[in-house]
Biopython code that builds the backbone (N, CA, C, O; Angstrom):
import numpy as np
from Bio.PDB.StructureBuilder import StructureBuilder

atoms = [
    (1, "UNK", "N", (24.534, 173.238, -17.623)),
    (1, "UNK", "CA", (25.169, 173.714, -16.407)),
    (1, "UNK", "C", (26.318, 174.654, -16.795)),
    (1, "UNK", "O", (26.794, 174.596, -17.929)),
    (2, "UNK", "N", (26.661, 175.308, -16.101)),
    (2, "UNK", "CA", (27.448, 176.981, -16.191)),
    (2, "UNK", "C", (28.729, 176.515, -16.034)),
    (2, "UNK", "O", (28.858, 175.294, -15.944)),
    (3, "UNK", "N", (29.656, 177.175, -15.984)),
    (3, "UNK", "CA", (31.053, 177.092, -15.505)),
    (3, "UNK", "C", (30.803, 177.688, -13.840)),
    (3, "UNK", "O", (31.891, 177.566, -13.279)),
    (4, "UNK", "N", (29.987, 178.157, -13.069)),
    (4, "UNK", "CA", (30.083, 178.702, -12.341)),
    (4, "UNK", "C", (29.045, 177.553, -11.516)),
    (4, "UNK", "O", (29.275, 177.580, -10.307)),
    (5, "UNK", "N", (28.182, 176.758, -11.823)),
    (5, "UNK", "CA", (27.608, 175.987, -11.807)),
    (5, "UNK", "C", (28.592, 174.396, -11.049)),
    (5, "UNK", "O", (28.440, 173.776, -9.996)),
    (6, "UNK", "N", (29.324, 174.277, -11.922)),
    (6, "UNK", "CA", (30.878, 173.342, -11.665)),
    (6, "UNK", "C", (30.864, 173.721, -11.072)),
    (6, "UNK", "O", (30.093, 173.367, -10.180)),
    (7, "UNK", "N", (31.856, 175.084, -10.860)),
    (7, "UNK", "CA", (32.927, 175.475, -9.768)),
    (7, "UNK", "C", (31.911, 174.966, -8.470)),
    (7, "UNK", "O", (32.169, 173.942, -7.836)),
    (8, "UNK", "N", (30.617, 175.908, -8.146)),
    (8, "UNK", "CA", (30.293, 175.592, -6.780)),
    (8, "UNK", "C", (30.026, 174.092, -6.377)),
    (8, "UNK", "O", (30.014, 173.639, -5.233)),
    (9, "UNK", "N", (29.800, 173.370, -7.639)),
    (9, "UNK", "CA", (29.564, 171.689, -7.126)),
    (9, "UNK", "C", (31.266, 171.448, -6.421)),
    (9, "UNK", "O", (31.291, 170.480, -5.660)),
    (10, "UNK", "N", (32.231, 171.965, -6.528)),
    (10, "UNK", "CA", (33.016, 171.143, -6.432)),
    (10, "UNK", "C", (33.074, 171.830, -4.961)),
    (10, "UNK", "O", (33.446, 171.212, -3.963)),
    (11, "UNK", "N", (32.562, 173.500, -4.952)),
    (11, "UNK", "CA", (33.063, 173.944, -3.768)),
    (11, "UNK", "C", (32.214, 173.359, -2.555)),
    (11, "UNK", "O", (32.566, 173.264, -1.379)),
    (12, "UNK", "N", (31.066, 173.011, -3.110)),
    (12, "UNK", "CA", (30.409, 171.808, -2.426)),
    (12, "UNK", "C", (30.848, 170.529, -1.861)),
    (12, "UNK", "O", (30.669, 169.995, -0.767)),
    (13, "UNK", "N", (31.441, 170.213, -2.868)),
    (13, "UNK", "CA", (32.525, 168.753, -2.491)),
    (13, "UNK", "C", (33.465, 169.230, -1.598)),
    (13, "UNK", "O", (33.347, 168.740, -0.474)),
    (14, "UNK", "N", (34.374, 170.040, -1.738)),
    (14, "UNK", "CA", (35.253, 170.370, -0.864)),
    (14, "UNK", "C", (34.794, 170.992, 0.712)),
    (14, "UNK", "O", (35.293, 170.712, 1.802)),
    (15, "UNK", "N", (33.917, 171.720, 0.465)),
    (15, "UNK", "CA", (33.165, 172.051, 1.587)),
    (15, "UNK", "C", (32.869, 170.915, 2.973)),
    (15, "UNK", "O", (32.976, 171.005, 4.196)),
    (16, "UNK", "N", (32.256, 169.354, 1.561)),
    (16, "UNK", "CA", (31.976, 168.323, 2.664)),
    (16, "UNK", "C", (33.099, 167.851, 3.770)),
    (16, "UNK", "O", (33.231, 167.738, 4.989)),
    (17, "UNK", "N", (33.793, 167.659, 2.591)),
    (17, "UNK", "CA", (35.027, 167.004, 3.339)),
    (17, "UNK", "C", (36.078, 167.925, 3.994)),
    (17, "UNK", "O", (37.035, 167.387, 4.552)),
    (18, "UNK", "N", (35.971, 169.386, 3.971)),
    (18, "UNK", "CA", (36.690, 169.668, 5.411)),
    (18, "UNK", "C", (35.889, 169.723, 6.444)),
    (18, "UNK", "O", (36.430, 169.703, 7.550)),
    (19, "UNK", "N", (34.400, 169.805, 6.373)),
    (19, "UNK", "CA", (33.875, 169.369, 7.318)),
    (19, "UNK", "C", (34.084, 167.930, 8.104)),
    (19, "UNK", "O", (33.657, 167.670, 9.229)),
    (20, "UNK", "N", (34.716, 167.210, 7.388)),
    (20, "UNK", "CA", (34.478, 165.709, 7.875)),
    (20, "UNK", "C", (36.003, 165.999, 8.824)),
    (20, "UNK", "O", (36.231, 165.586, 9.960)),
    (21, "UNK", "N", (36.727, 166.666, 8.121)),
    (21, "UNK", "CA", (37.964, 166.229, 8.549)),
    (21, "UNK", "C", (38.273, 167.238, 9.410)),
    (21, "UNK", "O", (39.369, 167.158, 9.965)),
    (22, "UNK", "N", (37.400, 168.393, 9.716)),
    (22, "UNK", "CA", (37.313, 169.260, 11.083)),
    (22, "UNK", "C", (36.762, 168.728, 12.221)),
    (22, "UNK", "O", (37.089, 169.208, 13.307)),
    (23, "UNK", "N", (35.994, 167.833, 12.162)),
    (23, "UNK", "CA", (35.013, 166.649, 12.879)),
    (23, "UNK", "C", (36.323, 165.966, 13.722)),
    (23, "UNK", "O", (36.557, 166.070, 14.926)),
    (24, "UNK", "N", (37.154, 165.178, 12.613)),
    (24, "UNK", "CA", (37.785, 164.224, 12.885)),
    (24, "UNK", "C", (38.801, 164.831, 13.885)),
    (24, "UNK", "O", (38.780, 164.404, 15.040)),
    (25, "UNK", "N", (39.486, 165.571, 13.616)),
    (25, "UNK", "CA", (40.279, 166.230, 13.919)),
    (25, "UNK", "C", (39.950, 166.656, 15.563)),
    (25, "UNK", "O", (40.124, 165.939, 16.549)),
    (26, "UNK", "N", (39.543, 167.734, 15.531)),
    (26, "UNK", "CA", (38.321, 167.564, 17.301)),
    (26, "UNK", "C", (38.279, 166.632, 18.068)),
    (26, "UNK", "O", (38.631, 166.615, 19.247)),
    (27, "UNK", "N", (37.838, 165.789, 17.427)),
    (27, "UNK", "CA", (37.714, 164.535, 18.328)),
    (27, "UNK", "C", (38.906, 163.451, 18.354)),
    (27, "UNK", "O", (38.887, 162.453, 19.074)),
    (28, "UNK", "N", (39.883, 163.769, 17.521)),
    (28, "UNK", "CA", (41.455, 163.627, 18.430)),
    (28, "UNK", "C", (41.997, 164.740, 19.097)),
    (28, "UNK", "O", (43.164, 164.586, 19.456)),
    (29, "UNK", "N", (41.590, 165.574, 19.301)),
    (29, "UNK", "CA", (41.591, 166.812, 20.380)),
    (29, "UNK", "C", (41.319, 165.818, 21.158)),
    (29, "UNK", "O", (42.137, 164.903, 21.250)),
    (30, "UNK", "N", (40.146, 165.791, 21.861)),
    (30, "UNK", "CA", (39.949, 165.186, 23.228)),
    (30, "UNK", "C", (40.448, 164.383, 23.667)),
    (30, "UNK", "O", (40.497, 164.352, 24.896)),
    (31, "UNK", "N", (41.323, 162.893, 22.569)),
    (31, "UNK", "CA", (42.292, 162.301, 22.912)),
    (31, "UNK", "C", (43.125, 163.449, 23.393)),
    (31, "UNK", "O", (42.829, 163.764, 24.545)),
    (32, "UNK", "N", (43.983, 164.097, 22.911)),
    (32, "UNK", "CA", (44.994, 165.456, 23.603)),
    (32, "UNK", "C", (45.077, 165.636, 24.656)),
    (32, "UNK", "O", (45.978, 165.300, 25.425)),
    (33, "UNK", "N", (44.140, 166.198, 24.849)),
    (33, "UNK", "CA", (43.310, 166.762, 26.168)),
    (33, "UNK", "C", (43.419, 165.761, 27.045)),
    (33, "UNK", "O", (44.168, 165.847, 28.018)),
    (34, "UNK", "N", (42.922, 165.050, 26.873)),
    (34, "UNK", "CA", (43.636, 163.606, 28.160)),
    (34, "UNK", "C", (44.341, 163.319, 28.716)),
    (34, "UNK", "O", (44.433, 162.906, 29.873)),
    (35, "UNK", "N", (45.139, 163.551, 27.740)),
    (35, "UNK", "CA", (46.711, 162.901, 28.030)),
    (35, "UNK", "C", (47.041, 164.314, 28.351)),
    (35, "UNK", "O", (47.769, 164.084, 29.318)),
    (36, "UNK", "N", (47.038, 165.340, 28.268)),
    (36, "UNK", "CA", (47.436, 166.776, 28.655)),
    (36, "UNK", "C", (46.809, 166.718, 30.022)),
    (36, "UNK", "O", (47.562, 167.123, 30.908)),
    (37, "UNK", "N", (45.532, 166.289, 30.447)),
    (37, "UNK", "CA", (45.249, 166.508, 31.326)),
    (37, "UNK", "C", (45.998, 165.341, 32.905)),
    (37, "UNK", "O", (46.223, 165.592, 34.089)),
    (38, "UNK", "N", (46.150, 164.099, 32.042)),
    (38, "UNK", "CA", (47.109, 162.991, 33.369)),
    (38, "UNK", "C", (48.791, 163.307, 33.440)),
    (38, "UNK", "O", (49.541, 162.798, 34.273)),
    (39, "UNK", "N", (49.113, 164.051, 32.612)),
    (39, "UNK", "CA", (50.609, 164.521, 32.312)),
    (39, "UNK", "C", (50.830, 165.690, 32.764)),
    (39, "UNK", "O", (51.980, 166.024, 33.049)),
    (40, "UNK", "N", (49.582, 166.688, 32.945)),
    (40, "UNK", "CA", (49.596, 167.846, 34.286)),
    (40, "UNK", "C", (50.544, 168.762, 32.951)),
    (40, "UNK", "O", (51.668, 169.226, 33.141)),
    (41, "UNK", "N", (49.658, 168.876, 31.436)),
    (41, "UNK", "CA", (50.471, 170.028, 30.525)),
    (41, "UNK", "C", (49.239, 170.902, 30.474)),
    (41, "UNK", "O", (48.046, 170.624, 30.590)),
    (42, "UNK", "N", (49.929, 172.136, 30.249)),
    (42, "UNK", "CA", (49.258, 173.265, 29.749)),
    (42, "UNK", "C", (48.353, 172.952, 28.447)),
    (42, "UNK", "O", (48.987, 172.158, 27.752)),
    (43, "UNK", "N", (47.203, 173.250, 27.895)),
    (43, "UNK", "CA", (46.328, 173.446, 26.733)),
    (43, "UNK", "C", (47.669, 174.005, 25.419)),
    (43, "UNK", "O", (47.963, 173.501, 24.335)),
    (44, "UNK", "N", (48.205, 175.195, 26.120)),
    (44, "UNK", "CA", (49.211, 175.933, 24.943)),
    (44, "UNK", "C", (50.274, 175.801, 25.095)),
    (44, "UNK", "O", (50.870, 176.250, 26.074)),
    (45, "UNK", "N", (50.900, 175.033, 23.999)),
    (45, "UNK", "CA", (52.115, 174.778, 23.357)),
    (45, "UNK", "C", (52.709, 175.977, 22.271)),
    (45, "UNK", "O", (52.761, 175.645, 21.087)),
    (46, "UNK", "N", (53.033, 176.980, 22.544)),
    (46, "UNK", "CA", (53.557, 177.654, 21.386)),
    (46, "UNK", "C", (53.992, 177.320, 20.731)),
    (46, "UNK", "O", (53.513, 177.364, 19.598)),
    (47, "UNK", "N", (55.302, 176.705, 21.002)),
    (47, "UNK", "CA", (56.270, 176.310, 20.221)),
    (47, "UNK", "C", (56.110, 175.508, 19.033)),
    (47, "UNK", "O", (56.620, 175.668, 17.924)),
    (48, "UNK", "N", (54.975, 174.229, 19.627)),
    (48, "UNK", "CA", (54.589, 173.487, 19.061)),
    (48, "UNK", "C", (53.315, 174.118, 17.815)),
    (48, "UNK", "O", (53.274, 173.811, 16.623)),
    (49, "UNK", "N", (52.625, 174.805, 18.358)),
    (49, "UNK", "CA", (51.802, 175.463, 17.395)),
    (49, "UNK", "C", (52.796, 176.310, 16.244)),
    (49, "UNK", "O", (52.222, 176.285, 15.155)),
    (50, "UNK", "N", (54.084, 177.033, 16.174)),
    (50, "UNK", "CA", (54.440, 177.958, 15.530)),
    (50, "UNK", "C", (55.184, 176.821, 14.616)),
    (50, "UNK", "O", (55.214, 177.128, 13.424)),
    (51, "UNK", "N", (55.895, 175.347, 15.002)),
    (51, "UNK", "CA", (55.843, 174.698, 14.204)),
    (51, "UNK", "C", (55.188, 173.673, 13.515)),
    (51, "UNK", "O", (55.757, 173.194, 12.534)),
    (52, "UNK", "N", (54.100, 173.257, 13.853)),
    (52, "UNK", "CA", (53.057, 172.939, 12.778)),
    (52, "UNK", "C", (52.283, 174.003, 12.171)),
    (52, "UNK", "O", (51.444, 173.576, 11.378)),
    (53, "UNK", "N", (52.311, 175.119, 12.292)),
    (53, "UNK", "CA", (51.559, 176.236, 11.424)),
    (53, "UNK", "C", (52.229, 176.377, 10.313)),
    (53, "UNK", "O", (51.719, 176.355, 9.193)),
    (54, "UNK", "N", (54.404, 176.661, 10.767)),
    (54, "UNK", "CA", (55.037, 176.660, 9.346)),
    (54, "UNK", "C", (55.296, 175.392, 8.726)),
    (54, "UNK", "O", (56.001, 175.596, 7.738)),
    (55, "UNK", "N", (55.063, 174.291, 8.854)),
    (55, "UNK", "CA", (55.006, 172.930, 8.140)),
    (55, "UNK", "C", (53.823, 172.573, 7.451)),
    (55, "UNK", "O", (53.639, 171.732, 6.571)),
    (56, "UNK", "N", (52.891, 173.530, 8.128)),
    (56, "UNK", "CA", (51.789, 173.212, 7.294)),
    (56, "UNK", "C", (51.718, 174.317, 6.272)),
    (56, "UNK", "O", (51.717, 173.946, 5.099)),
    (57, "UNK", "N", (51.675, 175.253, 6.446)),
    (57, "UNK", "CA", (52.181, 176.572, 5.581)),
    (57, "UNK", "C", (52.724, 176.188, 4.189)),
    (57, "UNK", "O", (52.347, 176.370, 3.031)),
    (58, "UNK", "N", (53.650, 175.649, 4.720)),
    (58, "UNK", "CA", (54.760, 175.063, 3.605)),
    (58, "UNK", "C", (54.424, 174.286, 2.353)),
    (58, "UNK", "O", (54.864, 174.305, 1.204)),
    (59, "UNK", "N", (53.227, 173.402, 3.157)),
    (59, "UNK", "CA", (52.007, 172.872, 2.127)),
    (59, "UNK", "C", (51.414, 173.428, 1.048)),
    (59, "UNK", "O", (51.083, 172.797, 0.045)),
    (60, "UNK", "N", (51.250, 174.735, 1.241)),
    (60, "UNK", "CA", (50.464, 175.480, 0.305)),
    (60, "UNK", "C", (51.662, 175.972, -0.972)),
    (60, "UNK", "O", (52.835, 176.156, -0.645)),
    (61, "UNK", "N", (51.424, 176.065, -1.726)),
    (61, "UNK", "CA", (52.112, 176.053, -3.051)),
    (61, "UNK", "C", (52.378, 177.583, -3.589)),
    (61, "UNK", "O", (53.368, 178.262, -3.862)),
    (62, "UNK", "N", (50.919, 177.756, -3.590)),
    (62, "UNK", "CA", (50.663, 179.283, -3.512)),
    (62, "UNK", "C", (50.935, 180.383, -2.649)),
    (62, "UNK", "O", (50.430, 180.428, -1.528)),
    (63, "UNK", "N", (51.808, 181.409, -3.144)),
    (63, "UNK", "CA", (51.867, 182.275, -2.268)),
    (63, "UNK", "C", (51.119, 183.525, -2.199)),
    (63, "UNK", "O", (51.326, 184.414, -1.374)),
    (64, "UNK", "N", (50.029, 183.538, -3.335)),
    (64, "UNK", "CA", (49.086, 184.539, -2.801)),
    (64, "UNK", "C", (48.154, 183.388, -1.819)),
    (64, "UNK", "O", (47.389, 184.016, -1.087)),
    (65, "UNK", "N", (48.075, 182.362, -1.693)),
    (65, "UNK", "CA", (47.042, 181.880, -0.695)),
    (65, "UNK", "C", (47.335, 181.299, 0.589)),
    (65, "UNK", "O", (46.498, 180.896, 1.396)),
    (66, "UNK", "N", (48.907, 181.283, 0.750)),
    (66, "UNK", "CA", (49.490, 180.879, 1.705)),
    (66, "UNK", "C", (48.935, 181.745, 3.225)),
    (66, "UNK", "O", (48.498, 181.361, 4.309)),
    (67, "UNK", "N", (49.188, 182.896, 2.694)),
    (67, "UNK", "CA", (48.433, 184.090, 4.095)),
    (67, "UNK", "C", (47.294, 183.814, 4.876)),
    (67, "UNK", "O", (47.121, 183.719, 6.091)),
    (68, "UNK", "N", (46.446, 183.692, 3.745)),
    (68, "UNK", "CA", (45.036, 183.342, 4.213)),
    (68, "UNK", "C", (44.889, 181.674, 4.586)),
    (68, "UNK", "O", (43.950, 181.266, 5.270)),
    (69, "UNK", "N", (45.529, 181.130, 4.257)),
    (69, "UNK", "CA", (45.759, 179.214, 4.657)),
    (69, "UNK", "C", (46.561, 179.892, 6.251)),
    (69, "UNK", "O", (46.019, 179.254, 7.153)),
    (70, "UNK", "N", (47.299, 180.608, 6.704)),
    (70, "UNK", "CA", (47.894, 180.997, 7.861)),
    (70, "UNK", "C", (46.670, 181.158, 8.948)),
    (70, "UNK", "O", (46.311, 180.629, 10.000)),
    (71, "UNK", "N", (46.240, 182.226, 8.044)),
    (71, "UNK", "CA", (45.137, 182.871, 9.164)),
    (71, "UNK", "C", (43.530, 182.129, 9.383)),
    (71, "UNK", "O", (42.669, 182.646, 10.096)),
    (72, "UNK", "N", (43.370, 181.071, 8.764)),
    (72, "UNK", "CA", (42.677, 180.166, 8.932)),
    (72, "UNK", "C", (43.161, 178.914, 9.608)),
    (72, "UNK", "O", (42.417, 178.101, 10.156)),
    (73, "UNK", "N", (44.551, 178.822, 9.517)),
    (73, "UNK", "CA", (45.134, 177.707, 10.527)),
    (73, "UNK", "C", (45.310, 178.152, 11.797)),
    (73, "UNK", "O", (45.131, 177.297, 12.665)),
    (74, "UNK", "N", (45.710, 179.612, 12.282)),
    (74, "UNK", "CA", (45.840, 179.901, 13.237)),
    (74, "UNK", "C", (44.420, 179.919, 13.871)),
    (74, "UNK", "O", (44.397, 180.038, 15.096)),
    (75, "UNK", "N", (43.204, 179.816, 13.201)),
    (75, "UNK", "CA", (41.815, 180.189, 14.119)),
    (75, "UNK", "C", (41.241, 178.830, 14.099)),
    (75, "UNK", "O", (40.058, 178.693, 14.410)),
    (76, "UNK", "N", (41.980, 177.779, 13.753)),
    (76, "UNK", "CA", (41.892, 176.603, 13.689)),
    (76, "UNK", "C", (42.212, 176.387, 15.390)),
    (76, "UNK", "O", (41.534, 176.061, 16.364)),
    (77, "UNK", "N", (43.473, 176.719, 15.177)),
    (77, "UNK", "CA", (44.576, 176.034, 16.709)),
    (77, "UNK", "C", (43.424, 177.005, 17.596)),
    (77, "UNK", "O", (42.910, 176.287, 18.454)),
    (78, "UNK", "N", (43.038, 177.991, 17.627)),
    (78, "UNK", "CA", (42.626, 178.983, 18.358)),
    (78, "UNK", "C", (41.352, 178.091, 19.010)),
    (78, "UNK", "O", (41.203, 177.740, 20.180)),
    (79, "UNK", "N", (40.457, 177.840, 17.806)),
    (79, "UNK", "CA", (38.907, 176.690, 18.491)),
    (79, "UNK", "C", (39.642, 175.583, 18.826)),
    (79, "UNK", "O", (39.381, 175.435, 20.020)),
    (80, "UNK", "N", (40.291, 174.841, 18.551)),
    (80, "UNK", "CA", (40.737, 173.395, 19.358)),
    (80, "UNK", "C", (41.165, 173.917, 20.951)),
    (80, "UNK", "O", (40.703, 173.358, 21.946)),
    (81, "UNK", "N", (42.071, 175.016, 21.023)),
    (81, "UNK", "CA", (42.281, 175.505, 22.795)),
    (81, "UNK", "C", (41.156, 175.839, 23.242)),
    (81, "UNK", "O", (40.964, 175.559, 24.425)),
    (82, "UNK", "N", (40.267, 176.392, 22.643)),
    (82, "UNK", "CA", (38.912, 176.899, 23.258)),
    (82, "UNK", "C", (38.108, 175.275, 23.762)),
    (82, "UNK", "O", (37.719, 174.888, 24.864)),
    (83, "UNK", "N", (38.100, 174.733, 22.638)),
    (83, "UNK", "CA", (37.422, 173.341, 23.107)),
    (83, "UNK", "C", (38.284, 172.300, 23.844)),
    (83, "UNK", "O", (37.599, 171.712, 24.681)),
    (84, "UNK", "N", (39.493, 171.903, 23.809)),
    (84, "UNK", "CA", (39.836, 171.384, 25.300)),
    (84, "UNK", "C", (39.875, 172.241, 26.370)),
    (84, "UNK", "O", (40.169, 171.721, 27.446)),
    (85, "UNK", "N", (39.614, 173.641, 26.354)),
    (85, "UNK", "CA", (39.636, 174.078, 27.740)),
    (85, "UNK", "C", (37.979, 174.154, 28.602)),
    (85, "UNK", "O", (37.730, 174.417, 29.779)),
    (86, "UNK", "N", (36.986, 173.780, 27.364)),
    (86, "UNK", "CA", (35.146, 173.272, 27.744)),
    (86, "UNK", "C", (35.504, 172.140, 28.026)),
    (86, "UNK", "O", (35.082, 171.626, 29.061)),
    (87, "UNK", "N", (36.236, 171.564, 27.316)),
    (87, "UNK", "CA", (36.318, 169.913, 27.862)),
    (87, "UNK", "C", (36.714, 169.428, 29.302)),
    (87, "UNK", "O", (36.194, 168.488, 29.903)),
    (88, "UNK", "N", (37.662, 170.186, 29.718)),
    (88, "UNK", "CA", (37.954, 170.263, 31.259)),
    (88, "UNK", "C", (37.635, 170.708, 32.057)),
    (88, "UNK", "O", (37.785, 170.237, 33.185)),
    (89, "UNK", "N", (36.895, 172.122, 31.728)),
    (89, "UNK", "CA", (35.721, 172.734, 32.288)),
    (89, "UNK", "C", (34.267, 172.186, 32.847)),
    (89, "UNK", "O", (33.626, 172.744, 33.738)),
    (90, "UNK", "N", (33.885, 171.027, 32.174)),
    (90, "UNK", "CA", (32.975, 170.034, 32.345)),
    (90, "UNK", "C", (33.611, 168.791, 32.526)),
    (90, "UNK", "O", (32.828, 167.847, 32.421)),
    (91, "UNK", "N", (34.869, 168.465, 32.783)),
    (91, "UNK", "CA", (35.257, 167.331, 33.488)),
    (91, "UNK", "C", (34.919, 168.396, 34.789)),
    (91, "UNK", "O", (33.748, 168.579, 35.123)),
    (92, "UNK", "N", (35.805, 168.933, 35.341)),
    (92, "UNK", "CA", (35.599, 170.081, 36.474)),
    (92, "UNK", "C", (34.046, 170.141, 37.282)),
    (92, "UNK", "O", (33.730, 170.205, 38.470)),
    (93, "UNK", "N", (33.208, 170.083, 35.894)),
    (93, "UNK", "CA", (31.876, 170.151, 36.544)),
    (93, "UNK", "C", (31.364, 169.118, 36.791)),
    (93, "UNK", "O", (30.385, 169.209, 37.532)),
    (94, "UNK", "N", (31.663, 168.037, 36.429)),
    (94, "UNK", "CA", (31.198, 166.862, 36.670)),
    (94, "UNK", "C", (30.125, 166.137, 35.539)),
    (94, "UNK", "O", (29.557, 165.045, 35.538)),
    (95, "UNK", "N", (30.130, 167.229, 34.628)),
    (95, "UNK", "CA", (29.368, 167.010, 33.154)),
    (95, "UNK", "C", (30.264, 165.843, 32.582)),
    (95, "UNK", "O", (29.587, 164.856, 32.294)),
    (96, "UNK", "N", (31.184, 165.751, 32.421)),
    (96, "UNK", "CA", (31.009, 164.649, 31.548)),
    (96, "UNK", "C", (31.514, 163.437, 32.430)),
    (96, "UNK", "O", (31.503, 162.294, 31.972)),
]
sb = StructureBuilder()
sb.init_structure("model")
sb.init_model(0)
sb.init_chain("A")
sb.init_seg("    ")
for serial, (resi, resn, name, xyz) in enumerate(atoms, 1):
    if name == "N":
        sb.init_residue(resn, " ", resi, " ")
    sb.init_atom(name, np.array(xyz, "f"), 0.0, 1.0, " ", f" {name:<3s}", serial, name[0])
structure = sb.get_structure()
């Protein structure tokens, strides 16, 4: 097996498990969404998004990879508003 061989097993491994933990994550969205929805809040929190983006930011070690950890967190927050706002959209409809 290659050195390049490794690398993708692991990018494999890593691959799984942000899948798992994009899963997870979602589906404490809809907890959110709940409670956003009996508490009569808006889907968007700026404030709140601009500080968990730089706390999480902060995480990253690297500052050539910090940018791109940004702009993948921000399209993160971006699908979670998209999906509690289907989620209420089909409470609305009577789908769920």
């Amino acid at each position: 097996m290659t050195q390049l061989d490794r690398d993708r097993d692991e990018i494999d491994r890593i691959d799984a498990q942000i899948a798992e933990l994009f899963e997870k994550r979602f589906r404490t969205v809809e907890d959110v969404i709940q409670y956003k929805q009996e508490n009569h809040l808006s889907i968007l929190n700026q404030g709140r998004e601009d500080t968990i983006t730089e706390k999480n930011a902060a995480r990253i070690q690297s500052s050539d990879i910090r940018p791109y950890f940004i702009k993948m967190y921000k399209e993160i927050l971006s699908l979670s508003r998209k999906y509690q706002q289907e989620i209420l959209n089909r409470k609305e409809e009577g789908s769920l």
